[in-house]
C-alpha positions, 0 to 999 in steps of 0.5 A: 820453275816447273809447272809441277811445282805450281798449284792446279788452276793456275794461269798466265794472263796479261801483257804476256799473253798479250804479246806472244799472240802479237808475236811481239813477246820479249826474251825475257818478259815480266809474268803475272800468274793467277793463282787459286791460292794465297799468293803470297805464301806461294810466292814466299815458298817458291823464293825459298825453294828456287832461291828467289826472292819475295816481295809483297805488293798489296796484303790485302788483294794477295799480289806478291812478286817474285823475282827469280834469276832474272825473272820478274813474275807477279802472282796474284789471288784469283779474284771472283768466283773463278778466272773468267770472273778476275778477267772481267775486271782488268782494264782493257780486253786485250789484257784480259786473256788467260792461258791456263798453264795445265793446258801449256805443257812442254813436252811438245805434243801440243801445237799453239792451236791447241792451247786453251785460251780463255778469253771472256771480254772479246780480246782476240778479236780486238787484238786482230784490229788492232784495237784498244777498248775498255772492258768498262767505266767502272774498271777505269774508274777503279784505278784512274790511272789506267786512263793514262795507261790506254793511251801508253798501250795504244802507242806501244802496240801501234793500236787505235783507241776505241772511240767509245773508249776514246769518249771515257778517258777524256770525260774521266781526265780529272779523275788522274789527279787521284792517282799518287803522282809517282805512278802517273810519272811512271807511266809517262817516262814508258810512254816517252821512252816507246818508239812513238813516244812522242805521238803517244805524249801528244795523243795523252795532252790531245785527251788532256790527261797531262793538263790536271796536272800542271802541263801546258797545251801547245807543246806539239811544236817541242814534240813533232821534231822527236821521232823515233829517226831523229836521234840517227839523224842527229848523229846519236848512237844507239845508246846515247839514243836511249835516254837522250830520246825520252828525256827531250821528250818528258821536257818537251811537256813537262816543267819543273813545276809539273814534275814536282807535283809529279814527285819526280827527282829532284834531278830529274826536275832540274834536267828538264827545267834546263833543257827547257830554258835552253831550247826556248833561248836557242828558240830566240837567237839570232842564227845566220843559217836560219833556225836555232843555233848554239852558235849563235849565243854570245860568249856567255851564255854559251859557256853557261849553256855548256856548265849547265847542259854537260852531261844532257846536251844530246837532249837539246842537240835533238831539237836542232838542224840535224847537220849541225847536231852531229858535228856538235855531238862529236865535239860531245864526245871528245872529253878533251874539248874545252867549251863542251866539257869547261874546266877552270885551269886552276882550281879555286884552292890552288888560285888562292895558295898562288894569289893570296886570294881569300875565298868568296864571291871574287874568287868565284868570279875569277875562276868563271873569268879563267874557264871562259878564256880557257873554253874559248882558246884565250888559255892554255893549250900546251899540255896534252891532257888536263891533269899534266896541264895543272902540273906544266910550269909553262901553263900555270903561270899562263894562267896565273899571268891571265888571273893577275891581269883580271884582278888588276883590272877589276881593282880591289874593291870592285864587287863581281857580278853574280855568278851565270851559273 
């Protein structure tokens, strides 16, 4: 896209602006450009020329994004009488400083000292302390979330909150409850995922902005241990890292309940409901090196914890002794380990065409009884990989010979316990 191609008046503002005076500005960041002109049709004609494409996001205030060959940029009515008048009304000073793209030409000539700057609310020197203030009451107000938005700022950019700033976010906190929780949820998994993730969600519970809706105080113990060396430490790789990190940290503070009434997936309820369940169980066993231990669950519950946690556990291994969370990781990754990765020797149909067993509760507990003797190396072995073992003679009728056994011993008219899983 050319400057040319843009209407006179136009300006980049926002978190752009923002981070390139922080030097901290990514190799492809999100834009968002103040025009003096529909932004919608702007945006719709632009998509057409460039071949790009146009999504409208508010009709009335004429927002459009336009995303283009990578690129996400937001354009945007100027609101007010002119650019200073729009910058007044964002939420935070840093946010509030426009570069006029006339002034930004690429030939050269010109050096950053000589961009033209506009900066109406006293942003840049807040930027240099390194300080989050809020241009007003009324603009925090006037979308709530932003509450929570300064402190997801605050732990990005490693800034304090101005303590008058400070005093406005926690007397508003009920105020967040107005806000459609899909937003406030997505406002939480940036906090969680930032390197600090795990201060800023204690900084958000501490100004009890999580509270309203539902989570618990006295989640600082599930934080502390989730800094940003933890992972390395626990012997996670970087990419691992990435999403194992903020999802120990979203289930560190947020229940099952809470995510529901924050709209949240229902997966993603599940997977913090589990990794709650298992850390507080681990949290109450008995461990002979001290501390919670996956060895020191019984035969059952580890099975259960390793069906329930397969593709999760990294997660859970974060919060436990770090030489222990490394060993545990590379049994993780080794999809031939039996207990982290439990698999029954036989499927249920094939156990019913070899025994004549009807499908129900029975023949559920007796593939249960089968991936435990197979997890825990009571079964098989022989066969090099899963898919030759349900094909090896030897290890079929191993496992038939353990299934009759089970059968045999339960009698025909014993009713299975329920299913652990």
């Amino acid at each position: 896209m050319a400057l040319h191609q843009l209407p006179a008046g136009t300006a980049l503002v926002g978190g752009a602006v923002r981070d390139g005076l922080l030097g901290r500005l990514s190799a492809r960041p999100d834009l968002d450009l103040v025009v003096p002109v529909d932004a919608i049709d702007l945006a719709r004609r632009l998509g057409r020329q460039l071949g790009g494409s146009c999504v409208v996001l508010d009709q009335e205030r004429s927002i459009a994004r336009l995303v283009l060959q990578g690129w996400t940029i937001d354009l945007a009515r100027c609101a007010g009488e002119d650019l200073a008048a729009d910058l007044t009304r964002r939420d935070f000073t840093a946010n509030a400083i426009a570069l006029p793209l006339e002034g930004a030409t690429p030939s050269g000539r010109k050096s950053a000292a000589d961009l033209r700057l506009i900066d109406p609310c006293g942003g840049l020197p807040d930027l240099a302390a390194g300080r989050l203030v809020a241009i007003s009451e009324a603009n925090l107000l006037d979308d709530p979330l932003r509450l929570l938005r300064g402190v997801r700022l605050a732990c990005e950019l490693a800034f304090s909150i101005a303590p008058a700033t400070w005093e406005l976010i926690g007397r508003h906190r009920q105020r967040i409850t107005a806000v459609a929780g899909e937003r406030v949820l997505a406002e939480l998994e940036r906090l969680a995922a930032a390197p600090e993730g795990h201060r800023g969600l204690e900084l958000a519970l501490e100004a009890g902005l999580l509270q309203p809706w539902g989570a618990a105080d006295g989640s600082g113990p599930r934080l502390e241990p989730l800094g940003p060396q933890r992972p390395e430490a626990c012997g996670l790789m970087p990419t691992e890292a990435a999403w194992a990190l903020p999802l120990a940290r979203l289930a560190a503070v947020l229940d099952g309940p809470t995510l529901e009434r924050l709209r949240a997936s229902r997966r993603l309820q599940q997977r913090c409901q589990r990794l709650r369940h298992w850390h507080d169980r681990l949290q109450r066993s008995d461990s002979p090196r001290g501390g919670p231990s996956l060895e020191a669950l019984d035969e059952a519950d580890r099975l259960q914890l390793h069906r329930q946690l397969e593709e999760d556990l990294p997660a859970l291994l974060l919060q436990l002794d770090p030489t222990a969370a490394g060993a545990a990781m590379e049994r993780w990754r080794n999809p031939a380990d039996r207990l982290f990765h439990p698999r029954p020797p036989l499927d249920g149909r094939r156990l019913q065409q070899l025994l004549a067993i009807p499908p129900g509760p029975r023949l559920g507990q007796l593939i249960d009884h089968l991936t435990a003797e197979r997890a825990f190396g009571r079964l098989g072995g022989t066969a090099a990989t899963d898919t030759a073992e349900l094909t090896d003679p030897h290890a079929v009728d191993e496992a038939v010979a353990a299934a009759r056994l089970w059968l045999d011993r339960r009698g025909p008219g014993a009713d299975p316990d329920p299913r652990r899983d």
